[in-house]
Backbone as XML, in Angstrom:
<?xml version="1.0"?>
<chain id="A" units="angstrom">
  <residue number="1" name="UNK">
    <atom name="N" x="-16.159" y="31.888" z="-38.966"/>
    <atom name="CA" x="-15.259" y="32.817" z="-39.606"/>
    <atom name="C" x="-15.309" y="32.619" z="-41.119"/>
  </residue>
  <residue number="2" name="UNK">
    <atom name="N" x="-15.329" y="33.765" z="-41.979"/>
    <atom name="CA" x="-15.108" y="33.896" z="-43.108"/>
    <atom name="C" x="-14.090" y="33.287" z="-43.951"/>
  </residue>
  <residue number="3" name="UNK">
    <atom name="N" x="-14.162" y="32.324" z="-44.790"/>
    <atom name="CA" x="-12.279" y="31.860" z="-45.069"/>
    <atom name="C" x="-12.606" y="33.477" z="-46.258"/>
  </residue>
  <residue number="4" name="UNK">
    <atom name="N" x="-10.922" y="32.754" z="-46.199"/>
    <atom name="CA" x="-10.138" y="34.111" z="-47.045"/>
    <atom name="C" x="-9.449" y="33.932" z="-47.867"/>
  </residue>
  <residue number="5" name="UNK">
    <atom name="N" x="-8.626" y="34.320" z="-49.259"/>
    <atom name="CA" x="-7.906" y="33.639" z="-50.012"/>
    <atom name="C" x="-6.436" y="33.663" z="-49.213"/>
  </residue>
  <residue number="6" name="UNK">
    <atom name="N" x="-5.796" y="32.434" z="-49.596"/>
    <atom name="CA" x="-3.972" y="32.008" z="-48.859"/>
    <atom name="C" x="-3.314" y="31.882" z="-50.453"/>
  </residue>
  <residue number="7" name="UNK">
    <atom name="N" x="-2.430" y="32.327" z="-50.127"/>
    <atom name="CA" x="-1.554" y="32.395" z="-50.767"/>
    <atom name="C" x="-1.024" y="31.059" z="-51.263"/>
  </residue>
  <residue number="8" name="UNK">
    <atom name="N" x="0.271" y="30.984" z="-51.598"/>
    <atom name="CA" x="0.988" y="29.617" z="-51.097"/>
    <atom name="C" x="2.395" y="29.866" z="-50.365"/>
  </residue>
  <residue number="9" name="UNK">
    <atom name="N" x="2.842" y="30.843" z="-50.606"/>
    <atom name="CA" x="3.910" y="31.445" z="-49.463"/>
    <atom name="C" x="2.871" y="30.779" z="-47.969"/>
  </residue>
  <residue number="10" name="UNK">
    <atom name="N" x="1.961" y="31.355" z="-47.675"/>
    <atom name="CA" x="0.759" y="31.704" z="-46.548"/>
    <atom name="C" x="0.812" y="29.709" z="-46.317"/>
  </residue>
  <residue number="11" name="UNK">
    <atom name="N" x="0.586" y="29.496" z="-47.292"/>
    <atom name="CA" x="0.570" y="27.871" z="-46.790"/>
    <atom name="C" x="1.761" y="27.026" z="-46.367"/>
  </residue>
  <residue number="12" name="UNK">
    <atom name="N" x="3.281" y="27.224" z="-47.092"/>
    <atom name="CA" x="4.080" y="27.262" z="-46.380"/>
    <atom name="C" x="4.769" y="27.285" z="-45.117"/>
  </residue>
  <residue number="13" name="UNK">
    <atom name="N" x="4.192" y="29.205" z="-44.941"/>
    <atom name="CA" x="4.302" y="29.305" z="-43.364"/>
    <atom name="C" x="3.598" y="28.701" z="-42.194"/>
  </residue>
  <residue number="14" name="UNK">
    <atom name="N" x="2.032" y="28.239" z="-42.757"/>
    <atom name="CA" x="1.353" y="27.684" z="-42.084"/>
    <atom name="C" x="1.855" y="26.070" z="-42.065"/>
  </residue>
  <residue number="15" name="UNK">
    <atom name="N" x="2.329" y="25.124" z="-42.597"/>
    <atom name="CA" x="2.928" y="23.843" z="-42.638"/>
    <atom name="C" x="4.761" y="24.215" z="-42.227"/>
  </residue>
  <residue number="16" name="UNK">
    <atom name="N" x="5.427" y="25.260" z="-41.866"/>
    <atom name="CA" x="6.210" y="25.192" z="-41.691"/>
    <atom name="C" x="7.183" y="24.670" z="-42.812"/>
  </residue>
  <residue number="17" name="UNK">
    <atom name="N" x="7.038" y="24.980" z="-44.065"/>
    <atom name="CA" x="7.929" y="24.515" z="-44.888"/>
    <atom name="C" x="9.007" y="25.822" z="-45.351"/>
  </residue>
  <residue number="18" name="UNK">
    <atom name="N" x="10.466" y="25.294" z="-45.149"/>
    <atom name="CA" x="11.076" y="25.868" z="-45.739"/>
    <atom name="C" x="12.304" y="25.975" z="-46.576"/>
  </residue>
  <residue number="19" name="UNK">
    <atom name="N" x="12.447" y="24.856" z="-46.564"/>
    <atom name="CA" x="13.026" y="24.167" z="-47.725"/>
    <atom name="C" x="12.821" y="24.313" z="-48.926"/>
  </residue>
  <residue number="20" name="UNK">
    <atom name="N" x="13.572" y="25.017" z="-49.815"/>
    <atom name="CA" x="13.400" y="25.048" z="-51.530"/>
    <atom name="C" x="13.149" y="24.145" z="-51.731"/>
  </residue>
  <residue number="21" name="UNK">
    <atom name="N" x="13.821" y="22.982" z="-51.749"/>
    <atom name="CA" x="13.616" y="21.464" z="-52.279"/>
    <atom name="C" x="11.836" y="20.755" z="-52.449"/>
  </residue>
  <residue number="22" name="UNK">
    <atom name="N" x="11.354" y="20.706" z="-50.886"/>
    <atom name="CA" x="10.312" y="20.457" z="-50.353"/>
    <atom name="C" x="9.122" y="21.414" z="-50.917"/>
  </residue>
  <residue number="23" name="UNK">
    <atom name="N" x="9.857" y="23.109" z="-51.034"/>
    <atom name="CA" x="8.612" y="23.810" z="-51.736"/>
    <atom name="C" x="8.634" y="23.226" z="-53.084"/>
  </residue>
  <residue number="24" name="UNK">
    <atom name="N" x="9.575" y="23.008" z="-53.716"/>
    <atom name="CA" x="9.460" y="22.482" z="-55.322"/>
    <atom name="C" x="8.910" y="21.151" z="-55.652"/>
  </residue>
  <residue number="25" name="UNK">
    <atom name="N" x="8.934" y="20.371" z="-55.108"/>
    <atom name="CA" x="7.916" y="19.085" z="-54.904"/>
    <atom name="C" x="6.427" y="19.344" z="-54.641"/>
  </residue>
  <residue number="26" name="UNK">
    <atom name="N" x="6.465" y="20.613" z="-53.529"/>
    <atom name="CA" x="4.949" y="20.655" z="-53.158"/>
    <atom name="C" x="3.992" y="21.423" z="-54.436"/>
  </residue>
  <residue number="27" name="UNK">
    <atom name="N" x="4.865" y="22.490" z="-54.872"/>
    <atom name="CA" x="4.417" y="23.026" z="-56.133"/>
    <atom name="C" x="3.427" y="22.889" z="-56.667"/>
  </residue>
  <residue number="28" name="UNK">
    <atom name="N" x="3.980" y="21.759" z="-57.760"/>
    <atom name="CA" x="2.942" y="21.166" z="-58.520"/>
    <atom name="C" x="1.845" y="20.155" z="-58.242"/>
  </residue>
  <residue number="29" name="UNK">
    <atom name="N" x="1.813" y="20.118" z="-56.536"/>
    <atom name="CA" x="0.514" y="19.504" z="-56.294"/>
    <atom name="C" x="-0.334" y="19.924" z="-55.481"/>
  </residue>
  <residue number="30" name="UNK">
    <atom name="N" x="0.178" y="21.411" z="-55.352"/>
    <atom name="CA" x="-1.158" y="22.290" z="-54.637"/>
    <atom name="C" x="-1.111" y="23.728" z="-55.001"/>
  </residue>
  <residue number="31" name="UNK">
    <atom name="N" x="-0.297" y="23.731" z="-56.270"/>
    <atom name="CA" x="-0.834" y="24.842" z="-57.266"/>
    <atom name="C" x="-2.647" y="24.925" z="-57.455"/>
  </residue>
  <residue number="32" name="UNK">
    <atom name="N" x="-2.579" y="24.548" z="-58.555"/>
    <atom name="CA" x="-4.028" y="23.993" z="-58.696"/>
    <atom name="C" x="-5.075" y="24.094" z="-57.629"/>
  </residue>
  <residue number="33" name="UNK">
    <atom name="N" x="-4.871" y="23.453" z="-56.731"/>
    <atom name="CA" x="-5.818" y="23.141" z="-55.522"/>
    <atom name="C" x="-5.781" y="24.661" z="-54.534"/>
  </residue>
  <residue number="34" name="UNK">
    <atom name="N" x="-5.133" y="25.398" z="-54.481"/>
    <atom name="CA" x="-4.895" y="26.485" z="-53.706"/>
    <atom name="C" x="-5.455" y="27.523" z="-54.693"/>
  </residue>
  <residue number="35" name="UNK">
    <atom name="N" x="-5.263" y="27.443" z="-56.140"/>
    <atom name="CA" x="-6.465" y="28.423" z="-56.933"/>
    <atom name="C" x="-7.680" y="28.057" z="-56.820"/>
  </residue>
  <residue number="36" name="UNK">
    <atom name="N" x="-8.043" y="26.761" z="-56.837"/>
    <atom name="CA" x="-9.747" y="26.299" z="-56.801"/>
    <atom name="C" x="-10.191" y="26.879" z="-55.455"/>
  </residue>
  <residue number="37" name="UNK">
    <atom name="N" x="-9.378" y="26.489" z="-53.970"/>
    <atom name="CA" x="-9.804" y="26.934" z="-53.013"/>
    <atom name="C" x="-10.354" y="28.482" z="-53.312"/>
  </residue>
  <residue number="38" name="UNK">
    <atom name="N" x="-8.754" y="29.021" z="-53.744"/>
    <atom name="CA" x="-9.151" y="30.721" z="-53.996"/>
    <atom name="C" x="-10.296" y="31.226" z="-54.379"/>
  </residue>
  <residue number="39" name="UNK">
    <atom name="N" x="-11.191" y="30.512" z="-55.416"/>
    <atom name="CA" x="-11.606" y="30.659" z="-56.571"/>
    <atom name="C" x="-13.148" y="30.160" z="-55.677"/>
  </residue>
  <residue number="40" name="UNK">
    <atom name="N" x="-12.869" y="28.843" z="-54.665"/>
    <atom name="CA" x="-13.951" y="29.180" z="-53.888"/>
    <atom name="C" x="-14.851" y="30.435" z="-53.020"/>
  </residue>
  <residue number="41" name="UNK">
    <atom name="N" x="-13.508" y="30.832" z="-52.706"/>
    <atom name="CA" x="-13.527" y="31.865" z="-51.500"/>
    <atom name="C" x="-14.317" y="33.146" z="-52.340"/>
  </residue>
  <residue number="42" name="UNK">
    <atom name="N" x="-14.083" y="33.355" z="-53.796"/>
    <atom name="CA" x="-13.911" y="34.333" z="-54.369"/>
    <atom name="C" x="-15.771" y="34.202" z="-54.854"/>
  </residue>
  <residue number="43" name="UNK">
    <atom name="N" x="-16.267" y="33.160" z="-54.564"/>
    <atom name="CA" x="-17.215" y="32.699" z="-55.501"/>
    <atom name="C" x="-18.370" y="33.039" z="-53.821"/>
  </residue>
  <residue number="44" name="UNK">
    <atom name="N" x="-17.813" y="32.462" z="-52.732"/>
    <atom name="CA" x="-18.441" y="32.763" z="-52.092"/>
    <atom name="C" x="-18.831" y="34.153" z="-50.942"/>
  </residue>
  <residue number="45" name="UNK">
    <atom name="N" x="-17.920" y="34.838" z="-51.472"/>
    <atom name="CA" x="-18.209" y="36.543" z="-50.998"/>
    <atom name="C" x="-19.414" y="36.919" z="-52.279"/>
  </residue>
  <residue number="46" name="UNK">
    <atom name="N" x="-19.600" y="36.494" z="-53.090"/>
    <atom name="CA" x="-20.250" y="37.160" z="-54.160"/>
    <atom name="C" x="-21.806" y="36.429" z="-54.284"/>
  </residue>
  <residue number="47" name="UNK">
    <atom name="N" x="-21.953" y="35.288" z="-53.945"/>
    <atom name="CA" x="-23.524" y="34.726" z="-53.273"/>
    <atom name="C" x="-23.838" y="35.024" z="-52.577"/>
  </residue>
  <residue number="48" name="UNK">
    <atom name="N" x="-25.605" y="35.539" z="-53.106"/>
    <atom name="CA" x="-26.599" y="35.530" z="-51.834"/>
    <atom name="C" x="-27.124" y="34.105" z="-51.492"/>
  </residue>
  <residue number="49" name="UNK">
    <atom name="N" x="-27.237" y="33.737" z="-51.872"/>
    <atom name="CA" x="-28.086" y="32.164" z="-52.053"/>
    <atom name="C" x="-27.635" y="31.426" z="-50.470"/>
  </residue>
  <residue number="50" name="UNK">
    <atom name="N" x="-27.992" y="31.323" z="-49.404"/>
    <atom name="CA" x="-27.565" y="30.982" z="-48.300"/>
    <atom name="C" x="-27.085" y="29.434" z="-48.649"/>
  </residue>
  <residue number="51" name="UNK">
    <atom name="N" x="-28.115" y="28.046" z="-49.275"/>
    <atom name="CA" x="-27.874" y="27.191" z="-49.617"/>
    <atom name="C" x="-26.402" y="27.013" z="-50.638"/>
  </residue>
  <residue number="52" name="UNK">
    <atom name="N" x="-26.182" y="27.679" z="-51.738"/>
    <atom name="CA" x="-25.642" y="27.979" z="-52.363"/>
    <atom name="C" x="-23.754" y="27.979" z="-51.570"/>
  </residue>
  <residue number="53" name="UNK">
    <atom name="N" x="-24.345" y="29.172" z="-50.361"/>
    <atom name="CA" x="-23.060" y="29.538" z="-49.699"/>
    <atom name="C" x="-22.543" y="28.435" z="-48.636"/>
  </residue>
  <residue number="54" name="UNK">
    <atom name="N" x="-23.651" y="27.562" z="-48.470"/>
    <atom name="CA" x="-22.942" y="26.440" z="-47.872"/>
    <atom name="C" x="-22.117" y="25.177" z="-48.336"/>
  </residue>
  <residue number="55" name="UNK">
    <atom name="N" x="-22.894" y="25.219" z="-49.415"/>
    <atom name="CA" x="-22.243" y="23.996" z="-50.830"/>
    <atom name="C" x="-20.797" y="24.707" z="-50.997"/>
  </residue>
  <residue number="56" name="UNK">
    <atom name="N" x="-20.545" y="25.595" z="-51.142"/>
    <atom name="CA" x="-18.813" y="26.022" z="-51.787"/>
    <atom name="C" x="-18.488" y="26.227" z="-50.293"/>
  </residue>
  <residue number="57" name="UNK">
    <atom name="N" x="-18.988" y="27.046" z="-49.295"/>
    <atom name="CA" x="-18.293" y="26.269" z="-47.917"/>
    <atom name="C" x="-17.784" y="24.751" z="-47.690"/>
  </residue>
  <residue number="58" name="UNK">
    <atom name="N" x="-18.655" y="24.308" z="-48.229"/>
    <atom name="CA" x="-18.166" y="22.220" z="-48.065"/>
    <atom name="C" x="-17.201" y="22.454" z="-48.516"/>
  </residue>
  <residue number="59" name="UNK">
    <atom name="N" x="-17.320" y="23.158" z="-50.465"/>
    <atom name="CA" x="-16.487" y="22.507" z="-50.907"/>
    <atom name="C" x="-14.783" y="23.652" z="-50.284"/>
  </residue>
  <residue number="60" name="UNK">
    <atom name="N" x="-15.264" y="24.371" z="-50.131"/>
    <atom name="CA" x="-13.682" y="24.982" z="-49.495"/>
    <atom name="C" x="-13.058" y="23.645" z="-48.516"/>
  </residue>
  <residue number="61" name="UNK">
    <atom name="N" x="-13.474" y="23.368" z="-47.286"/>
    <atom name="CA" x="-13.434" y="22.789" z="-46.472"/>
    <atom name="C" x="-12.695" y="21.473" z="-46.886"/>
  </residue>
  <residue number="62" name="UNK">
    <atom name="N" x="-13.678" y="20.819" z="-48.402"/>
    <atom name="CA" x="-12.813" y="19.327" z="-48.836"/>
    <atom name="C" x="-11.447" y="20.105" z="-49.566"/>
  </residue>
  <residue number="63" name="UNK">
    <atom name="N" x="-11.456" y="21.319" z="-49.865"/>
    <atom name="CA" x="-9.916" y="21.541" z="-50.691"/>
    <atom name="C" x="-8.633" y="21.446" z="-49.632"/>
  </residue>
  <residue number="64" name="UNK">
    <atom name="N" x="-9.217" y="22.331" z="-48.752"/>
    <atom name="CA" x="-8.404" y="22.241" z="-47.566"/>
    <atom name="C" x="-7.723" y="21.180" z="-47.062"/>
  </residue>
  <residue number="65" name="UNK">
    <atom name="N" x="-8.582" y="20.350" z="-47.081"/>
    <atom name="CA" x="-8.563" y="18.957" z="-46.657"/>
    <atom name="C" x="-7.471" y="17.923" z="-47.833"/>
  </residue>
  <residue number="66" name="UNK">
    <atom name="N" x="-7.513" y="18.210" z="-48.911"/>
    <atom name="CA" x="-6.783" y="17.751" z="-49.530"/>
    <atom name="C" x="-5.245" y="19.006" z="-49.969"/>
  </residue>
  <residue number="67" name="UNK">
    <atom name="N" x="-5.604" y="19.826" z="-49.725"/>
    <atom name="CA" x="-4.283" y="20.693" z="-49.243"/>
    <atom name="C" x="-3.416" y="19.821" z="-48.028"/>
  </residue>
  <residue number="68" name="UNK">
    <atom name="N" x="-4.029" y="19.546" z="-47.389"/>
    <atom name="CA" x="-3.145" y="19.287" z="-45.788"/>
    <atom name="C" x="-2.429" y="17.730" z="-45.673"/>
  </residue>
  <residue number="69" name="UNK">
    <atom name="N" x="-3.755" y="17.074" z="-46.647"/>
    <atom name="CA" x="-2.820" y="15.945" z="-47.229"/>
    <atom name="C" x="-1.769" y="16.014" z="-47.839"/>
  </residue>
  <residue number="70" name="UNK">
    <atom name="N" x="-1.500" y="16.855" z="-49.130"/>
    <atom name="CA" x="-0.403" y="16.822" z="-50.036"/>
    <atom name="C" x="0.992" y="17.221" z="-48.637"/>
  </residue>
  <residue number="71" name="UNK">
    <atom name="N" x="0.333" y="17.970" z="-48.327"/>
    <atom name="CA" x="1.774" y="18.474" z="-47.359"/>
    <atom name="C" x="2.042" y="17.672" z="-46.523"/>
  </residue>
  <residue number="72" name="UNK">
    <atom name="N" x="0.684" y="17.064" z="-45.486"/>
    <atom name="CA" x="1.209" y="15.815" z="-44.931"/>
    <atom name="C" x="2.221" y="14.487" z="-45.535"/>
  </residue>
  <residue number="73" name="UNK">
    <atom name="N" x="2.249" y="14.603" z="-47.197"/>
    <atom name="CA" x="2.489" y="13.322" z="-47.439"/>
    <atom name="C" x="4.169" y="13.530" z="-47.700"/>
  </residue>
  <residue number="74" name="UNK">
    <atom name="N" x="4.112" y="14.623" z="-47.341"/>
    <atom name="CA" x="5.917" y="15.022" z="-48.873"/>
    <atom name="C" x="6.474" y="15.644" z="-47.651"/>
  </residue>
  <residue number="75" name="UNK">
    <atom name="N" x="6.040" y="15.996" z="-46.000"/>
    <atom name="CA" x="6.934" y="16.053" z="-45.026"/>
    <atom name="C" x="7.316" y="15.261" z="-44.108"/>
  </residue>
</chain>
């Protein structure tokens, strides 16, 4: 499957957060990381380069990955 750009509302709902408090902590540590993902996603609809499209696949994959940490750590 294609990833797609998420929001951070979208990540929220997906971690079940709903707490103001908890969103305001998470904020500022997956601002950033949820534009780079974006910014992956955005980079890889627009390559032909098959090699190319697998390298920013990884790297989507490690953002993610450190997305799920931040939320793992602050719930």
């Amino acid at each position: 499957m294609t990833p797609t750009q998420k929001s951070l509302e979208q990540y929220f709902a997906e971690y079940g957060v709903t707490d103001a408090d908890k969103k305001a902590k998470l904020l500022p540590l997956i601002t950033d990381l949820i534009y780079d993902r974006n910014m992956h996603v955005v980079n890889l609809e627009t390559e032909a380069d098959e090699y190319r499209k697998h390298q920013i696949e990884e790297g989507i994959a490690e953002l993610e990955d450190e997305i799920k940490r931040q939320f793992e750590s602050c719930l």
